[in-house]
Backbone as CSV, one residue per row, in Angstrom:
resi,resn,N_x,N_y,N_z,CA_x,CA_y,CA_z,C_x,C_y,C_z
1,UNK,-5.794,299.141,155.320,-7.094,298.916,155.916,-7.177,299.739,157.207
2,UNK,-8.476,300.035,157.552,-8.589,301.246,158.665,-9.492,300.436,159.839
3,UNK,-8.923,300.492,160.817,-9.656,299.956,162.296,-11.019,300.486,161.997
4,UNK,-11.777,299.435,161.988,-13.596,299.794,161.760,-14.172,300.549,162.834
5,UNK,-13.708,300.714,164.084,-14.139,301.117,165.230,-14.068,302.873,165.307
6,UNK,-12.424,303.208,164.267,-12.164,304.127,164.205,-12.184,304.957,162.964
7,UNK,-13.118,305.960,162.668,-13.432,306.004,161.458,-11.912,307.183,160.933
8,UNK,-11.762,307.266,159.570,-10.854,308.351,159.192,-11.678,309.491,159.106
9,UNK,-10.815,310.899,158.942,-11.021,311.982,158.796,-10.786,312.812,157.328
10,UNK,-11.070,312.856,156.315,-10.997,313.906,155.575,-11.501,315.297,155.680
11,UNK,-10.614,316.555,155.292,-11.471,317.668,155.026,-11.489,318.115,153.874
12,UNK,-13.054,318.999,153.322,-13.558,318.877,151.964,-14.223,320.009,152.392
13,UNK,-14.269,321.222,151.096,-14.525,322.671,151.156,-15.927,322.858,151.839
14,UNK,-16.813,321.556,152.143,-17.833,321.976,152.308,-18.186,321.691,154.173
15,UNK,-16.753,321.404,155.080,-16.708,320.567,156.196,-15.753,319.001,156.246
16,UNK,-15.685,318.449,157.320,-14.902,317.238,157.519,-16.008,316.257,157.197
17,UNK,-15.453,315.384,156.635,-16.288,314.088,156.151,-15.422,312.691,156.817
18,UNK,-16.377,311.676,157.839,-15.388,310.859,158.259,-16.390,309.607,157.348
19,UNK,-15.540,308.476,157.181,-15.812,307.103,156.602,-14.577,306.309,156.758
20,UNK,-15.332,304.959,157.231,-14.883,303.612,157.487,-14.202,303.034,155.978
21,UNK,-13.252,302.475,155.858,-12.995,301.559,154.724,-12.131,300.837,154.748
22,UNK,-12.455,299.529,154.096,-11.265,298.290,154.046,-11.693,297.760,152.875
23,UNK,-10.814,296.736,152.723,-10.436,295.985,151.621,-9.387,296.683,150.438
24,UNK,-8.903,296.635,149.461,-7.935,297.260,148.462,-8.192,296.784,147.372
25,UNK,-8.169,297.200,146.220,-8.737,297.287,144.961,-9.509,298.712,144.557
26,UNK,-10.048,298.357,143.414,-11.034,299.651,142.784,-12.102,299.881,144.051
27,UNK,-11.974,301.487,144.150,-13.000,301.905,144.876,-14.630,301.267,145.072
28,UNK,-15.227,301.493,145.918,-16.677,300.933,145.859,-17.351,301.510,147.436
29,UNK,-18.080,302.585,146.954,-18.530,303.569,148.084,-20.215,303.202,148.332
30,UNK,-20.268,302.825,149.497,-21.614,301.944,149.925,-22.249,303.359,150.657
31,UNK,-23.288,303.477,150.545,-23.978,304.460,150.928,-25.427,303.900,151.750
32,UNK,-25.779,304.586,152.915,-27.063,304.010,153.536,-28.083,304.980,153.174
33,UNK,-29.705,304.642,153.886,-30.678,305.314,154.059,-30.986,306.713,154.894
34,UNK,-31.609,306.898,154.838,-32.105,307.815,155.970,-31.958,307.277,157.146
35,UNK,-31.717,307.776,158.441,-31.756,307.596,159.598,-31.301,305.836,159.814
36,UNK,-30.243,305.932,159.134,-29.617,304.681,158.965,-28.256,305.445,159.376
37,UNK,-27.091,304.342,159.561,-25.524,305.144,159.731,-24.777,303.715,158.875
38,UNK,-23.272,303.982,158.749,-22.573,303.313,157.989,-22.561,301.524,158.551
39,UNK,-23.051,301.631,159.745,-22.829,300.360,160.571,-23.832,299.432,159.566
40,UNK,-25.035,299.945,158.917,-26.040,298.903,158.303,-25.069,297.941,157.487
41,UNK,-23.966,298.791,156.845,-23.250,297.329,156.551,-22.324,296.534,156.771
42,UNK,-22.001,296.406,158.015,-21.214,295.547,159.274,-21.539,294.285,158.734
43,UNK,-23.036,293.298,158.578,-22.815,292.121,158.776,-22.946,291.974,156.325
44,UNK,-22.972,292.799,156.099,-22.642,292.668,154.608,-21.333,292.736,154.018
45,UNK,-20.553,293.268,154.231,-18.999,293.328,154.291,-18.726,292.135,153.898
46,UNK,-18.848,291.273,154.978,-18.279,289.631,154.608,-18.572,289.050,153.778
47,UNK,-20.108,289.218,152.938,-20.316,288.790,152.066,-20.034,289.347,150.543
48,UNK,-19.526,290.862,150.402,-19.232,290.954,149.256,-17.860,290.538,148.842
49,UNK,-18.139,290.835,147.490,-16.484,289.944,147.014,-14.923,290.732,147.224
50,UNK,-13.892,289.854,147.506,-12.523,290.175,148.272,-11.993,291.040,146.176
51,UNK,-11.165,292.013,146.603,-10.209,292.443,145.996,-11.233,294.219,145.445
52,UNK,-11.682,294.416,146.243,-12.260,296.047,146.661,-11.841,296.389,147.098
53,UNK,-12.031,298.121,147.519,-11.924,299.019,148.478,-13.364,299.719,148.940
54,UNK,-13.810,299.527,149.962,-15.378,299.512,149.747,-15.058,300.507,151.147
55,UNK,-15.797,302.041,150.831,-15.553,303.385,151.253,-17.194,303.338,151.678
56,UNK,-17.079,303.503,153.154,-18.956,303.470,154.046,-18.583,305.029,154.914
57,UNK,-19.178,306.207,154.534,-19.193,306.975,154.953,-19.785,307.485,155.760
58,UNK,-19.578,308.110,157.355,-20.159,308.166,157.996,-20.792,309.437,158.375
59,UNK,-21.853,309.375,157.965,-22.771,310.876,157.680,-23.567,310.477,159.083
60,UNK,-23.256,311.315,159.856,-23.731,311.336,161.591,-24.065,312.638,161.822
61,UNK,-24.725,313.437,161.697,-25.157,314.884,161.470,-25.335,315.132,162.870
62,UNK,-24.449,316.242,163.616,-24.027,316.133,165.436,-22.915,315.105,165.890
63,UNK,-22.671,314.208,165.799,-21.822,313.214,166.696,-20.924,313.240,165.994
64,UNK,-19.760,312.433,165.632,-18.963,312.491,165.357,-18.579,313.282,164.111
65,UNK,-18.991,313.472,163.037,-18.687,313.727,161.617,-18.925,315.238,162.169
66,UNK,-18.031,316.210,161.525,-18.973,318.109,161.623,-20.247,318.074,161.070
67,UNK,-20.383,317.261,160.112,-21.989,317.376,159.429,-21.651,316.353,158.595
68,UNK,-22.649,315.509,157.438,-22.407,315.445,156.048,-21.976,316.383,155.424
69,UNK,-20.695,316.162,154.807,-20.448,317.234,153.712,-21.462,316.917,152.388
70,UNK,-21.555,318.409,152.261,-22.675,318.770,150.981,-22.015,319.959,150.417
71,UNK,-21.163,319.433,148.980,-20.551,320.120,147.990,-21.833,321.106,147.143
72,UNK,-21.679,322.099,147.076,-22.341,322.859,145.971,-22.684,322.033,144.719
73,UNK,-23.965,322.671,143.912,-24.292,321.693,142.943,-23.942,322.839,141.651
């Protein structure tokens, strides 16, 4: 499990991509809105069900993240 405060770092051909994640089990990648950030699901967390790995990526375009990474289509 990863300190929520502190997001991880991956790098991916298209830039660094950072995202929050806890819990362990099968993946489960929560994604927000527009002009939304990964925090919208801070008070939802608690309520989904235990034995996940639930991956909230933090697409901050300027601040922390280099950009959203955006893979070629």
């Amino acid at each position: 499990m990863v300190d929520k405060t502190k997001p991880s770092r991956v790098e991916v051909p298209a830039g660094a991509l950072e995202y929050v994640d806890e819990g362990s089990g099968p993946p489960v990648v929560l994604l927000h809105g527009l002009l939304m950030d990964h925090t919208v699901w801070d008070d939802v967390i608690p309520l989904l069900p235990k034995g996940f790995h639930y991956i909230r990526p933090v697409c901050r375009s300027g601040r922390t993240a280099s950009r959203c990474a955006r893979a070629p289509i």
